[in-house]
mmCIF file of the protein (N, C-alpha, C, O) and its ligand, coordinates in Angstrom:
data_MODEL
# 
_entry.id   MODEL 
# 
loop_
_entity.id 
_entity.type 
_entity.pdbx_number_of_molecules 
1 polymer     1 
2 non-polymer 1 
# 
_entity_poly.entity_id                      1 
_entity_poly.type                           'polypeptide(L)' 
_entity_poly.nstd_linkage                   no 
_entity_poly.nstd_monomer                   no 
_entity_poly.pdbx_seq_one_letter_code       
;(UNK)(UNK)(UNK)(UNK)(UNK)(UNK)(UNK)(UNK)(UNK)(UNK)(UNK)(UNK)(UNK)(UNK)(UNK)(UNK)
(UNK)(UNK)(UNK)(UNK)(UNK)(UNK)(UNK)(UNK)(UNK)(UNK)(UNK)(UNK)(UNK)(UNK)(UNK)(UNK)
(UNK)(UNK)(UNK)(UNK)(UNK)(UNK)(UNK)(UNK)(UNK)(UNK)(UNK)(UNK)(UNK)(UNK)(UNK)(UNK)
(UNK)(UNK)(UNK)(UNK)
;
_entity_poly.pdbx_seq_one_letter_code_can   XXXXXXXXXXXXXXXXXXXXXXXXXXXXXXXXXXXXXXXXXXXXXXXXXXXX 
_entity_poly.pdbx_strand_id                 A 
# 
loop_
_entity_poly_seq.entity_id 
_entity_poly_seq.num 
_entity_poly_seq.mon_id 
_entity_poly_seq.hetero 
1 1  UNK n 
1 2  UNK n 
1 3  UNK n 
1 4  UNK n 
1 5  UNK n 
1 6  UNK n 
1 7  UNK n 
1 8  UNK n 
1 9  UNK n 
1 10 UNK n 
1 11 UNK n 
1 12 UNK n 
1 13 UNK n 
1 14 UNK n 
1 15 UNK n 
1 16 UNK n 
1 17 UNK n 
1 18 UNK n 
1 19 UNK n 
1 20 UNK n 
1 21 UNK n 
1 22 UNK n 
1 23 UNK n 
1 24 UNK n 
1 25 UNK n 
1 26 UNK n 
1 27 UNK n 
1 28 UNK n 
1 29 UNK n 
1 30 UNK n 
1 31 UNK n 
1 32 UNK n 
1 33 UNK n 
1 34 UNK n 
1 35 UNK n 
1 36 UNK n 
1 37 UNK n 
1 38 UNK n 
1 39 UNK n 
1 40 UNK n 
1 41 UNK n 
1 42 UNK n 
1 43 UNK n 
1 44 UNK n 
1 45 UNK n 
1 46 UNK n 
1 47 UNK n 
1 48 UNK n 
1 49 UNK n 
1 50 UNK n 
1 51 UNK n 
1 52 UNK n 
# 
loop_
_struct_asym.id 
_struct_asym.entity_id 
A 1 
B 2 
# 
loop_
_chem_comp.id 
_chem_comp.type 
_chem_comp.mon_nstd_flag 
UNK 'L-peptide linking' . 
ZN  non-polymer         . 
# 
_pdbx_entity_nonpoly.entity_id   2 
_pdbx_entity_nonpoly.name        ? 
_pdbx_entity_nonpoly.comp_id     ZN 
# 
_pdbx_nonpoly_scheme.asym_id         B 
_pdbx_nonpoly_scheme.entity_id       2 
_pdbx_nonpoly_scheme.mon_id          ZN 
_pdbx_nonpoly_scheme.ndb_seq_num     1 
_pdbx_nonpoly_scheme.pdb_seq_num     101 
_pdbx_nonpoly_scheme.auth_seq_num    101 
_pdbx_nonpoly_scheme.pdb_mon_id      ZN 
_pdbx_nonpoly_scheme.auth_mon_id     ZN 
_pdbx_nonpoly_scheme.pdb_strand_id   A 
_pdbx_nonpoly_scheme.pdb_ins_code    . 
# 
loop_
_atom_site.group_PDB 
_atom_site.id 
_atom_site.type_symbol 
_atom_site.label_atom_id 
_atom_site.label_alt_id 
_atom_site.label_comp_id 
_atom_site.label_asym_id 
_atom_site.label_entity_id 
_atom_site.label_seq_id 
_atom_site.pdbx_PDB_ins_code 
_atom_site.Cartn_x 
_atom_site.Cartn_y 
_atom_site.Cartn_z 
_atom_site.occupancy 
_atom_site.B_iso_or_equiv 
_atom_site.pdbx_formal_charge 
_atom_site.auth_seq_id 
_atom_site.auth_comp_id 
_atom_site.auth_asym_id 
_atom_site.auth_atom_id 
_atom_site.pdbx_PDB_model_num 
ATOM   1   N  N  . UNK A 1 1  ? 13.227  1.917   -4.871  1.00 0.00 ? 1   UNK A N  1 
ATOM   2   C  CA . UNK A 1 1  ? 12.389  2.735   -3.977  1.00 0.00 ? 1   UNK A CA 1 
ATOM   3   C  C  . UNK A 1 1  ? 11.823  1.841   -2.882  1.00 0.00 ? 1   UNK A C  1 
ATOM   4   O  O  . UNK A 1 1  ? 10.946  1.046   -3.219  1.00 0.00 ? 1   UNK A O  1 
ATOM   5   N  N  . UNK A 1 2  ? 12.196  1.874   -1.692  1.00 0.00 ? 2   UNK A N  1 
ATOM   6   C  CA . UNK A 1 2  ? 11.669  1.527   -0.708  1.00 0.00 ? 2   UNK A CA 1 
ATOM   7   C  C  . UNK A 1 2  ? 10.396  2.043   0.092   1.00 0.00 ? 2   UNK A C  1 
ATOM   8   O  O  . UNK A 1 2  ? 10.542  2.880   0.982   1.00 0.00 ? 2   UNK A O  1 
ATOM   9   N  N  . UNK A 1 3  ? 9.228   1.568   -0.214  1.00 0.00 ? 3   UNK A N  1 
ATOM   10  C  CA . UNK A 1 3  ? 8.403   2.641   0.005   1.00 0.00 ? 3   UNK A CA 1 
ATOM   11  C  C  . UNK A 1 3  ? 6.948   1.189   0.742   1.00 0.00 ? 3   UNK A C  1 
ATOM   12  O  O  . UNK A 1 3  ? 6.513   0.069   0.473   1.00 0.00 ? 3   UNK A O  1 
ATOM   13  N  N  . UNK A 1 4  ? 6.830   1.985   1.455   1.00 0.00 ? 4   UNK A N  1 
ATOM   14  C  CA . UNK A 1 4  ? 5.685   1.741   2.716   1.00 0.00 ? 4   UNK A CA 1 
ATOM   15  C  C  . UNK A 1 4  ? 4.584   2.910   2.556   1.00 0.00 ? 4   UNK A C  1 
ATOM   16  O  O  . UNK A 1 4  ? 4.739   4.039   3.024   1.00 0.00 ? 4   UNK A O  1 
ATOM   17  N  N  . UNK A 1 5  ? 3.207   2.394   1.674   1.00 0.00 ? 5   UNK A N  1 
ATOM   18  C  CA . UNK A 1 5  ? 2.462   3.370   1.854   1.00 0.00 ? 5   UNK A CA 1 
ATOM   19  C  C  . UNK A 1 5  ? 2.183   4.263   3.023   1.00 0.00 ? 5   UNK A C  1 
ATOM   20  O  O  . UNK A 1 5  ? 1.944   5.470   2.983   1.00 0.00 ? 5   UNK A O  1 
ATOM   21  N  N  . UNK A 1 6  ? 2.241   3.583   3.937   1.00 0.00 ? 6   UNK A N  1 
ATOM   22  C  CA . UNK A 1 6  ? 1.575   4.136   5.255   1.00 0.00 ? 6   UNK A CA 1 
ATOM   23  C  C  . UNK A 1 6  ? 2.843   5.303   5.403   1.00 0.00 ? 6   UNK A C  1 
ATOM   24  O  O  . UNK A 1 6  ? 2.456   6.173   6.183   1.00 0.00 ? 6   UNK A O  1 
ATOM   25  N  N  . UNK A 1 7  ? 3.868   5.515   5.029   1.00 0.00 ? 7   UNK A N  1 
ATOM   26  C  CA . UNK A 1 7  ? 4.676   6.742   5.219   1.00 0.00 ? 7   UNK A CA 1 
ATOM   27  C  C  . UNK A 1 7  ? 4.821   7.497   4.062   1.00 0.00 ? 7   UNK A C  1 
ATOM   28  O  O  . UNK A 1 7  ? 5.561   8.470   3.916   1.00 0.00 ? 7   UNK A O  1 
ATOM   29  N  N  . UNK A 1 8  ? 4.410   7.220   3.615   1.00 0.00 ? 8   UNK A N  1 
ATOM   30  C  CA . UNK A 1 8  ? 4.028   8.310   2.054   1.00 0.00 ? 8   UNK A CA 1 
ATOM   31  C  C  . UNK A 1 8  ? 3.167   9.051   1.751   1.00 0.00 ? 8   UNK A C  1 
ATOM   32  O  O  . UNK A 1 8  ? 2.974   9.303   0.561   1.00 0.00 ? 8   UNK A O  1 
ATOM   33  N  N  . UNK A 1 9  ? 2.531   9.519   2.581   1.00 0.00 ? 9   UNK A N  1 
ATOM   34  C  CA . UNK A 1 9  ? 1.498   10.566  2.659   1.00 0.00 ? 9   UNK A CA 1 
ATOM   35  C  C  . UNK A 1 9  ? 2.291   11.860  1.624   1.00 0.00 ? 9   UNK A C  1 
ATOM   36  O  O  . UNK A 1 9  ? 2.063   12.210  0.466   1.00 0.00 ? 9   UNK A O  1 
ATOM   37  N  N  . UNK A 1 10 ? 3.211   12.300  2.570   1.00 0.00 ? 10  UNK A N  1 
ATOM   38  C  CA . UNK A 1 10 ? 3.794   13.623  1.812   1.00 0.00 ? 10  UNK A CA 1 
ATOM   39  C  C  . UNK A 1 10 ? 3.812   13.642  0.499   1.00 0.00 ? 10  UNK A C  1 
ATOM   40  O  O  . UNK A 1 10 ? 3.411   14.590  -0.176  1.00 0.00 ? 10  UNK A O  1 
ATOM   41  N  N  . UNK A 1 11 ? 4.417   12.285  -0.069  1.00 0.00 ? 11  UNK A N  1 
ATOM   42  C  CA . UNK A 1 11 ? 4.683   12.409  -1.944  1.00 0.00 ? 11  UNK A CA 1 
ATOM   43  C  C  . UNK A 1 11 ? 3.841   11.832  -2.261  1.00 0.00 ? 11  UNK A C  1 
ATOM   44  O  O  . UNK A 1 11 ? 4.154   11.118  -3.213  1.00 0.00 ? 11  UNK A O  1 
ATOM   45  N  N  . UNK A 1 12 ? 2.583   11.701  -1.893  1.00 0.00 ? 12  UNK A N  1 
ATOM   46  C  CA . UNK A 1 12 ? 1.382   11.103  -2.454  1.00 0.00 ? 12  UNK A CA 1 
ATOM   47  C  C  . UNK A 1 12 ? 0.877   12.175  -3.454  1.00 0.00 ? 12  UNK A C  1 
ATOM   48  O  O  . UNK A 1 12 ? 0.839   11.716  -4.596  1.00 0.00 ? 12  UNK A O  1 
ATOM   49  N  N  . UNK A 1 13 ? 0.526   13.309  -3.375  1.00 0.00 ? 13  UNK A N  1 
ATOM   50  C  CA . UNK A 1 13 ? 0.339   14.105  -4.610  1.00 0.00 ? 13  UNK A CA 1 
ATOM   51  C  C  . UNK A 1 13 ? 0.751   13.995  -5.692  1.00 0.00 ? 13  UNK A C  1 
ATOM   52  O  O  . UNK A 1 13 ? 0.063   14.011  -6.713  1.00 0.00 ? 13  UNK A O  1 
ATOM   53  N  N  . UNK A 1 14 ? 2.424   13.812  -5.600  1.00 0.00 ? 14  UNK A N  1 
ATOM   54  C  CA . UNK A 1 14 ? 3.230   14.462  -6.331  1.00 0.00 ? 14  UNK A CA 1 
ATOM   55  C  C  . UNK A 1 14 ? 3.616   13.035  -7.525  1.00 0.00 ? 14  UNK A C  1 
ATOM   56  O  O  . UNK A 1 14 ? 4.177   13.021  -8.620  1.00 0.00 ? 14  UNK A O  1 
ATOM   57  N  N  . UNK A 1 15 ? 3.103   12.129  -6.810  1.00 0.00 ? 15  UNK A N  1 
ATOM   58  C  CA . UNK A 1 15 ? 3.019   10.689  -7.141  1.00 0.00 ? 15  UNK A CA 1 
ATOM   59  C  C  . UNK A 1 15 ? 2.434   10.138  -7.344  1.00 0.00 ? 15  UNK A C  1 
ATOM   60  O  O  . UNK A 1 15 ? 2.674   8.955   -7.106  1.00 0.00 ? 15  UNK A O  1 
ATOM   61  N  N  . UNK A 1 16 ? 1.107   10.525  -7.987  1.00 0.00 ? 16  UNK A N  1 
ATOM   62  C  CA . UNK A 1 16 ? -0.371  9.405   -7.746  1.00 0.00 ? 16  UNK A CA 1 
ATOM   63  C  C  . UNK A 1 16 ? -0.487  8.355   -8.623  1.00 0.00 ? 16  UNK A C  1 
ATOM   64  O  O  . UNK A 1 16 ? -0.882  7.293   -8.142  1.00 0.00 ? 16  UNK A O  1 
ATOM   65  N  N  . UNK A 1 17 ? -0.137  8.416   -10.257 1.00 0.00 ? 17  UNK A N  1 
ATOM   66  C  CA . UNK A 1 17 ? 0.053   7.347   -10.566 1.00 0.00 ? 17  UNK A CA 1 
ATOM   67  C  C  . UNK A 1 17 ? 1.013   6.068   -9.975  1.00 0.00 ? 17  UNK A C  1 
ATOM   68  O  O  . UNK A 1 17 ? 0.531   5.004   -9.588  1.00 0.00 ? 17  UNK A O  1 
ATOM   69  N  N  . UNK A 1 18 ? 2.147   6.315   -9.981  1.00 0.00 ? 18  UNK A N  1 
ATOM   70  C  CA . UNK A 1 18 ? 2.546   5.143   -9.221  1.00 0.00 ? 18  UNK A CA 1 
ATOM   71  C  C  . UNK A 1 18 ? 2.231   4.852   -8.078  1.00 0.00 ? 18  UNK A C  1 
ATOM   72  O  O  . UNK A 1 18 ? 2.802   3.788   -7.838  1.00 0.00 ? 18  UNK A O  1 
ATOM   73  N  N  . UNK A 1 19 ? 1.332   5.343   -6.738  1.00 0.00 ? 19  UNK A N  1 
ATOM   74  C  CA . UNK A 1 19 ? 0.610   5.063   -5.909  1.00 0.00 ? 19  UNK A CA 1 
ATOM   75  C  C  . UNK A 1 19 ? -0.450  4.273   -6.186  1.00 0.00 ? 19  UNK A C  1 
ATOM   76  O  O  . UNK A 1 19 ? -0.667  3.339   -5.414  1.00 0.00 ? 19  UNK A O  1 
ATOM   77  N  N  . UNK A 1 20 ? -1.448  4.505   -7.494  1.00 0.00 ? 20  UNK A N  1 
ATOM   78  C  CA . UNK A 1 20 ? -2.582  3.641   -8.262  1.00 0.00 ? 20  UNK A CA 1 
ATOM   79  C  C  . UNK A 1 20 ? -1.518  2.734   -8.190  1.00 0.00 ? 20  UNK A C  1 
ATOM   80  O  O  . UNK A 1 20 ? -1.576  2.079   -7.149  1.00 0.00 ? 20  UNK A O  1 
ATOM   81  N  N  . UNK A 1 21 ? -0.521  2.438   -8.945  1.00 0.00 ? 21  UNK A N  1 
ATOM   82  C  CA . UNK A 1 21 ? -0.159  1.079   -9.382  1.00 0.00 ? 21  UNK A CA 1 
ATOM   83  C  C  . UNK A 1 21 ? 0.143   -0.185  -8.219  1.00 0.00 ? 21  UNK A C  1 
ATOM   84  O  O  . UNK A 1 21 ? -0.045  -1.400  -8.277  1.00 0.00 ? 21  UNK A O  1 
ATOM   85  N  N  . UNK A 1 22 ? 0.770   0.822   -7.013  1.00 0.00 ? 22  UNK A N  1 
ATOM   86  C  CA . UNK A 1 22 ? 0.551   -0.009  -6.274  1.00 0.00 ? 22  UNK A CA 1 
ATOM   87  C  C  . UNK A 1 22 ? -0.491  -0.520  -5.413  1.00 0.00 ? 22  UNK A C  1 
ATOM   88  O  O  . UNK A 1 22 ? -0.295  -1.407  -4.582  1.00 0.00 ? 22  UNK A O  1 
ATOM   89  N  N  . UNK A 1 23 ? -1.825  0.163   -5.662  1.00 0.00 ? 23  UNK A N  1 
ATOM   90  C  CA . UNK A 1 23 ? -2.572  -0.607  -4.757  1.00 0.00 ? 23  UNK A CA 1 
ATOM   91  C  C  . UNK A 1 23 ? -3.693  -0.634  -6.145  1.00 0.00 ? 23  UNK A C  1 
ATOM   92  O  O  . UNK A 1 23 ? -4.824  -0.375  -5.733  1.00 0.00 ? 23  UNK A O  1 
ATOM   93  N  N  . UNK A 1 24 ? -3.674  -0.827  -7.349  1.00 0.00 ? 24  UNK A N  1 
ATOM   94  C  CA . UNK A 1 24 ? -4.621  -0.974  -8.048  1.00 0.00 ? 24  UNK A CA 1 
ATOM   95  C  C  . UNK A 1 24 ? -5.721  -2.815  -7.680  1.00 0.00 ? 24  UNK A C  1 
ATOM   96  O  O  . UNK A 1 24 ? -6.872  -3.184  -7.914  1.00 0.00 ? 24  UNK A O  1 
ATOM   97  N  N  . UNK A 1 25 ? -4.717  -3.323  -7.145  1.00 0.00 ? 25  UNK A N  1 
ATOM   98  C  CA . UNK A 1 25 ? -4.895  -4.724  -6.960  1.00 0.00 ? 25  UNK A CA 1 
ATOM   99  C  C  . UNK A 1 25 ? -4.523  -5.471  -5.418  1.00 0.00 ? 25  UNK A C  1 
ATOM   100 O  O  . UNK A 1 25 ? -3.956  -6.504  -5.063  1.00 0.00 ? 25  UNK A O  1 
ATOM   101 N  N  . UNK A 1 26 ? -5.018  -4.611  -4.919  1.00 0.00 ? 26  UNK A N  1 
ATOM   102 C  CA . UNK A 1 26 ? -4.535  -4.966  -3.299  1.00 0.00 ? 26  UNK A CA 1 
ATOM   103 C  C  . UNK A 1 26 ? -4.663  -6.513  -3.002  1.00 0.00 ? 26  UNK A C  1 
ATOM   104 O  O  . UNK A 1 26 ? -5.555  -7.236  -3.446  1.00 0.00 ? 26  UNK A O  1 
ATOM   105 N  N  . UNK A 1 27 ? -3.879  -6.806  -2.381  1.00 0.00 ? 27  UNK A N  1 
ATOM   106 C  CA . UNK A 1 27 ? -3.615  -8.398  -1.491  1.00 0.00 ? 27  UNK A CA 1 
ATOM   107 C  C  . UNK A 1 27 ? -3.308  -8.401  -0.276  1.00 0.00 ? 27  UNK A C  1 
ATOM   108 O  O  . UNK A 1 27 ? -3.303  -9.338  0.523   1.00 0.00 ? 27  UNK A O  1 
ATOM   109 N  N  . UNK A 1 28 ? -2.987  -7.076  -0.112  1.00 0.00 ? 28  UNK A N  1 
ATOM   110 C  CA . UNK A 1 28 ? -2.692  -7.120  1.429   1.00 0.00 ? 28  UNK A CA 1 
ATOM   111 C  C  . UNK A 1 28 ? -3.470  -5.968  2.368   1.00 0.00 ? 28  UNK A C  1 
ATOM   112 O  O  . UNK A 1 28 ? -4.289  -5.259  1.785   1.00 0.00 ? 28  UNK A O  1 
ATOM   113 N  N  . UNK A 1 29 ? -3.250  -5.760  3.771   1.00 0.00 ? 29  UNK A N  1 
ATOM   114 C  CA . UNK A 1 29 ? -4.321  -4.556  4.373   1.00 0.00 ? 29  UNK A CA 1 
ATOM   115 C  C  . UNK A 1 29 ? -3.783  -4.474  4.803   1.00 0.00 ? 29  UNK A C  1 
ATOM   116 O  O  . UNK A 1 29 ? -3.224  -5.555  4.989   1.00 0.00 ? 29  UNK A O  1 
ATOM   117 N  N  . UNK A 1 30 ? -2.983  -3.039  5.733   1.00 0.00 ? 30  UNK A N  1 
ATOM   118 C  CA . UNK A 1 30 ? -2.422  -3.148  6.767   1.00 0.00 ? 30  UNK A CA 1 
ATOM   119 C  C  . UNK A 1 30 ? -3.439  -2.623  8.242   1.00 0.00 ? 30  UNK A C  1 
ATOM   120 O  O  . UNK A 1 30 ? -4.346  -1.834  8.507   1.00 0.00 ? 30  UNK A O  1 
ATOM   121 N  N  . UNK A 1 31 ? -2.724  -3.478  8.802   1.00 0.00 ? 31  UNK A N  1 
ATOM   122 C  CA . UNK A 1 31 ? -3.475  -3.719  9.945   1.00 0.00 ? 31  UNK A CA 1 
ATOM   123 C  C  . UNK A 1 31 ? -3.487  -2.551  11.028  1.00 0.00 ? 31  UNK A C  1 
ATOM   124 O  O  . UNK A 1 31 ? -4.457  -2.298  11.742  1.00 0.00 ? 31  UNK A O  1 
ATOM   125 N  N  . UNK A 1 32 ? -2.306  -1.894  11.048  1.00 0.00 ? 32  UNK A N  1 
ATOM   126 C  CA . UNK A 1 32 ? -1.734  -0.874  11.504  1.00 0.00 ? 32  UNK A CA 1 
ATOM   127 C  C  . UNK A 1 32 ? -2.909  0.349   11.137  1.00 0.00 ? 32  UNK A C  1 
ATOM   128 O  O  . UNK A 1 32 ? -3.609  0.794   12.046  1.00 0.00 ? 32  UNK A O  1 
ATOM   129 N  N  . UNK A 1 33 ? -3.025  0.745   9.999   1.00 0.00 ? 33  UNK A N  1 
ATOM   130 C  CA . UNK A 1 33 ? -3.341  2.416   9.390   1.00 0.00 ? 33  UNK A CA 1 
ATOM   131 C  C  . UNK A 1 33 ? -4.223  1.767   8.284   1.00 0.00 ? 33  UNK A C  1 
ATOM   132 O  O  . UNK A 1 33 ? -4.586  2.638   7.493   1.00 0.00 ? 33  UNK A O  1 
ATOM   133 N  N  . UNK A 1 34 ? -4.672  0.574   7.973   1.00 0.00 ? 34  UNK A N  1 
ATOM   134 C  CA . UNK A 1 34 ? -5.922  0.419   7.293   1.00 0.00 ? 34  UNK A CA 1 
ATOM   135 C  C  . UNK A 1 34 ? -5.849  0.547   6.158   1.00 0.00 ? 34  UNK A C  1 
ATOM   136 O  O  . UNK A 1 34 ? -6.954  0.465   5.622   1.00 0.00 ? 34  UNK A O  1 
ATOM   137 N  N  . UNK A 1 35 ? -4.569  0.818   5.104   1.00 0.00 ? 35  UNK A N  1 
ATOM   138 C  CA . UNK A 1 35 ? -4.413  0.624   3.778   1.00 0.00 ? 35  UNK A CA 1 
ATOM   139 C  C  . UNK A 1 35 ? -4.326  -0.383  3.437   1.00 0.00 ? 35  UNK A C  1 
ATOM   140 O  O  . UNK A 1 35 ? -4.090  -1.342  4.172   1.00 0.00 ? 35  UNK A O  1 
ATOM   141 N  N  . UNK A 1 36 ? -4.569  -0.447  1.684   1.00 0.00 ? 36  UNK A N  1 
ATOM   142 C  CA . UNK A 1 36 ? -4.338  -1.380  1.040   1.00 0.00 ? 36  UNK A CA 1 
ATOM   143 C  C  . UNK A 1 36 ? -3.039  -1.799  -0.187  1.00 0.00 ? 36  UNK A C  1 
ATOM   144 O  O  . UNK A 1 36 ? -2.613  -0.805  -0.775  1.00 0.00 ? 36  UNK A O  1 
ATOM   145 N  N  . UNK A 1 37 ? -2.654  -2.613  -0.438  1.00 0.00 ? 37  UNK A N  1 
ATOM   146 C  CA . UNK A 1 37 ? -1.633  -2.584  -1.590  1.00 0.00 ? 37  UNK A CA 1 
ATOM   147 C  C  . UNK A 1 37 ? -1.443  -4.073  -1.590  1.00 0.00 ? 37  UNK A C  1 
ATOM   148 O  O  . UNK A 1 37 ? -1.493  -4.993  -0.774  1.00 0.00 ? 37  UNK A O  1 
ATOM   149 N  N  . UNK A 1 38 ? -1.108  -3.837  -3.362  1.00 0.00 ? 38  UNK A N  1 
ATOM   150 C  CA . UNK A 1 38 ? -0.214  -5.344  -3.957  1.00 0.00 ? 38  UNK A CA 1 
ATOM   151 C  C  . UNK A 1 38 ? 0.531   -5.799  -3.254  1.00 0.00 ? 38  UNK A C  1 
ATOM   152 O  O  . UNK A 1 38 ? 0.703   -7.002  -3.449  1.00 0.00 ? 38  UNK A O  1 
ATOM   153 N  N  . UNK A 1 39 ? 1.129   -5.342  -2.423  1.00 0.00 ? 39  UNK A N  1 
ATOM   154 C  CA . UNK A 1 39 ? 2.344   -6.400  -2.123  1.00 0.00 ? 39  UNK A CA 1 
ATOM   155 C  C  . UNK A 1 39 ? 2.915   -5.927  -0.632  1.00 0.00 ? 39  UNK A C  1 
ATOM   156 O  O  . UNK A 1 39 ? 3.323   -4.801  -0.349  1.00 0.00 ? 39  UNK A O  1 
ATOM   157 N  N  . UNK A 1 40 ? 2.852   -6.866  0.081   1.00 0.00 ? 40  UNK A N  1 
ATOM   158 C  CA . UNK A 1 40 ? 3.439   -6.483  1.940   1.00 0.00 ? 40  UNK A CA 1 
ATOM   159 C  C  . UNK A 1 40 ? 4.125   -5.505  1.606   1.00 0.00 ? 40  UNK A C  1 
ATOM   160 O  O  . UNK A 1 40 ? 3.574   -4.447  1.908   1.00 0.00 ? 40  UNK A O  1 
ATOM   161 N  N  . UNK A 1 41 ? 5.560   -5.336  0.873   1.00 0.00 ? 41  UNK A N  1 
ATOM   162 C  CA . UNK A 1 41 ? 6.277   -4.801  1.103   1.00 0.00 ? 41  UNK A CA 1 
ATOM   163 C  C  . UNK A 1 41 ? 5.886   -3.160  1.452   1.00 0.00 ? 41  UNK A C  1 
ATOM   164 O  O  . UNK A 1 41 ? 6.516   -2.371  2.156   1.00 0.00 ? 41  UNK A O  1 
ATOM   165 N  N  . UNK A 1 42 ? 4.509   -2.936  0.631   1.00 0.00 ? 42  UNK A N  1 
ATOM   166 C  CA . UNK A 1 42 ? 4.663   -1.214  0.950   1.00 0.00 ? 42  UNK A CA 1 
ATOM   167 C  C  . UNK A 1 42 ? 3.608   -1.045  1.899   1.00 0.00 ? 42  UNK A C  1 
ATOM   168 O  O  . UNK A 1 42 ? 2.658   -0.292  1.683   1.00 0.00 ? 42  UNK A O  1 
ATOM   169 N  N  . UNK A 1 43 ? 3.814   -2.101  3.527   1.00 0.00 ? 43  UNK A N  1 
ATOM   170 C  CA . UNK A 1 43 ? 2.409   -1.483  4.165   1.00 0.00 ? 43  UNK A CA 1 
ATOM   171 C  C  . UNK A 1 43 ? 3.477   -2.155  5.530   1.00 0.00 ? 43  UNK A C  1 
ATOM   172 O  O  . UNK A 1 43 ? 4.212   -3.139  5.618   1.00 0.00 ? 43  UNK A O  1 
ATOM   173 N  N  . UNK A 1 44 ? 3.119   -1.128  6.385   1.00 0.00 ? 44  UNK A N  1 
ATOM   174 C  CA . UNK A 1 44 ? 3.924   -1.200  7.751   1.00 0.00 ? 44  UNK A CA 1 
ATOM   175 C  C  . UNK A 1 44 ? 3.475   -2.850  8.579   1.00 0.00 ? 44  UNK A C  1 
ATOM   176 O  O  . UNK A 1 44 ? 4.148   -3.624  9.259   1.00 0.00 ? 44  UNK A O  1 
ATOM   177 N  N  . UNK A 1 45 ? 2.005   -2.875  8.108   1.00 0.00 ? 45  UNK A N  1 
ATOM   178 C  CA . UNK A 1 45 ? 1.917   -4.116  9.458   1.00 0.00 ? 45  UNK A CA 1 
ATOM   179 C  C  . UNK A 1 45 ? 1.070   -5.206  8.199   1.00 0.00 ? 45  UNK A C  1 
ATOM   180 O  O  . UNK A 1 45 ? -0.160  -5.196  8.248   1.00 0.00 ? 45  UNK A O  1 
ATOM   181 N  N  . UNK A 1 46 ? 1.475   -5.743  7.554   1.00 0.00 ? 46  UNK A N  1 
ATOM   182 C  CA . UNK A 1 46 ? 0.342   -6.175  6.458   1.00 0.00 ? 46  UNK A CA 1 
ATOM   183 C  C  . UNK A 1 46 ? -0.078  -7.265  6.924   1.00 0.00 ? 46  UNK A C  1 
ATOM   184 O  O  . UNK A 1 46 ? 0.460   -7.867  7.852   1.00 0.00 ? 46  UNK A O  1 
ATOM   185 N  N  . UNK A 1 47 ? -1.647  -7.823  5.983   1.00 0.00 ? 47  UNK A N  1 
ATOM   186 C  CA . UNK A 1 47 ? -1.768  -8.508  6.670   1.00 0.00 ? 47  UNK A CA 1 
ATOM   187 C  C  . UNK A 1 47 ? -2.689  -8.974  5.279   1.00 0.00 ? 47  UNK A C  1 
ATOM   188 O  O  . UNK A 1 47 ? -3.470  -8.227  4.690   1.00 0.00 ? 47  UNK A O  1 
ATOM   189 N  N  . UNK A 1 48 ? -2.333  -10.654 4.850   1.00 0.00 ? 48  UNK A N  1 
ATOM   190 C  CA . UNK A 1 48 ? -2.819  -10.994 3.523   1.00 0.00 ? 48  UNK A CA 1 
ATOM   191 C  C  . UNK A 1 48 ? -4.262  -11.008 3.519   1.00 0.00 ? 48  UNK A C  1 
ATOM   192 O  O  . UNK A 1 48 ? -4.803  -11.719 4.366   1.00 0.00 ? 48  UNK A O  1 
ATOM   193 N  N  . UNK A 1 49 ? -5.154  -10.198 2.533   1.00 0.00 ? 49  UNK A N  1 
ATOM   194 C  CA . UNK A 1 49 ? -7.058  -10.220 2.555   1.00 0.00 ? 49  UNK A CA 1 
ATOM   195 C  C  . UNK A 1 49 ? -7.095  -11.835 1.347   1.00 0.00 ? 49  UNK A C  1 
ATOM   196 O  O  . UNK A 1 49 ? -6.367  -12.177 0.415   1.00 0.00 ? 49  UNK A O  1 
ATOM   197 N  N  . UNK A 1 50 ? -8.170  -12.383 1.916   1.00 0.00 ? 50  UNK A N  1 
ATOM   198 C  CA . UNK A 1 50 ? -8.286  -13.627 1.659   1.00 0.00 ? 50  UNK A CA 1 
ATOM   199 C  C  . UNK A 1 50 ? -8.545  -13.417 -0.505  1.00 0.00 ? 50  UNK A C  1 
ATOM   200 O  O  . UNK A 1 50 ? -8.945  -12.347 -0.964  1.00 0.00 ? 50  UNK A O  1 
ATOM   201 N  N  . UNK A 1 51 ? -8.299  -14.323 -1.188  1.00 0.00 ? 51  UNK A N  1 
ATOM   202 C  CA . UNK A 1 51 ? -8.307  -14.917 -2.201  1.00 0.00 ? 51  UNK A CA 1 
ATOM   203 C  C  . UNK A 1 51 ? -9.986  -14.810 -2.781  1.00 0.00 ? 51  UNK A C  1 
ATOM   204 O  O  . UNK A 1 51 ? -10.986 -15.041 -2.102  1.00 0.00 ? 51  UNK A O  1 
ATOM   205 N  N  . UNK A 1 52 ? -9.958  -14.516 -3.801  1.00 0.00 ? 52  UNK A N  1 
ATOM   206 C  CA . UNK A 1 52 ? -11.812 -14.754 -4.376  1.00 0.00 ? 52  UNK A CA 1 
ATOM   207 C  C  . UNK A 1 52 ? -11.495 -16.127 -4.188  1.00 0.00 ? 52  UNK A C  1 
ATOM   208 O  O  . UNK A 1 52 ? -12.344 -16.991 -4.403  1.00 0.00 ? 52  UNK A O  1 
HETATM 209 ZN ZN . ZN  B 2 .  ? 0.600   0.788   7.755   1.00 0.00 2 101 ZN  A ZN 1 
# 
């Protein structure tokens, strides 16, 4: 699944647990549309939020 939160609005309902999973632990923000998630891959412009 190739998936970029920021374009997943539509199956966000239909999907919410695996949506939690991916941003249960965010590392990244996108800079673009202001979400968060684990891992660049699912955010259009990411951008790494600093480390505790
Ligand atoms: Zn985005």
């Amino acid at each position: 699944m190739s998936t970029e939160l920021c374009k997943l609005k539509k199956s966000l309902k239909g999907d919410l647990p695996t949506y939690i999973l991916l941003v249960e632990q965010p590392r990244f923000v996108c800079l673009n549309c202001g979400r968060v998630a684990n891992k660049k891959k699912n955010l259009c412009d990411p951008k790494r939020m600093k480390d505790k």
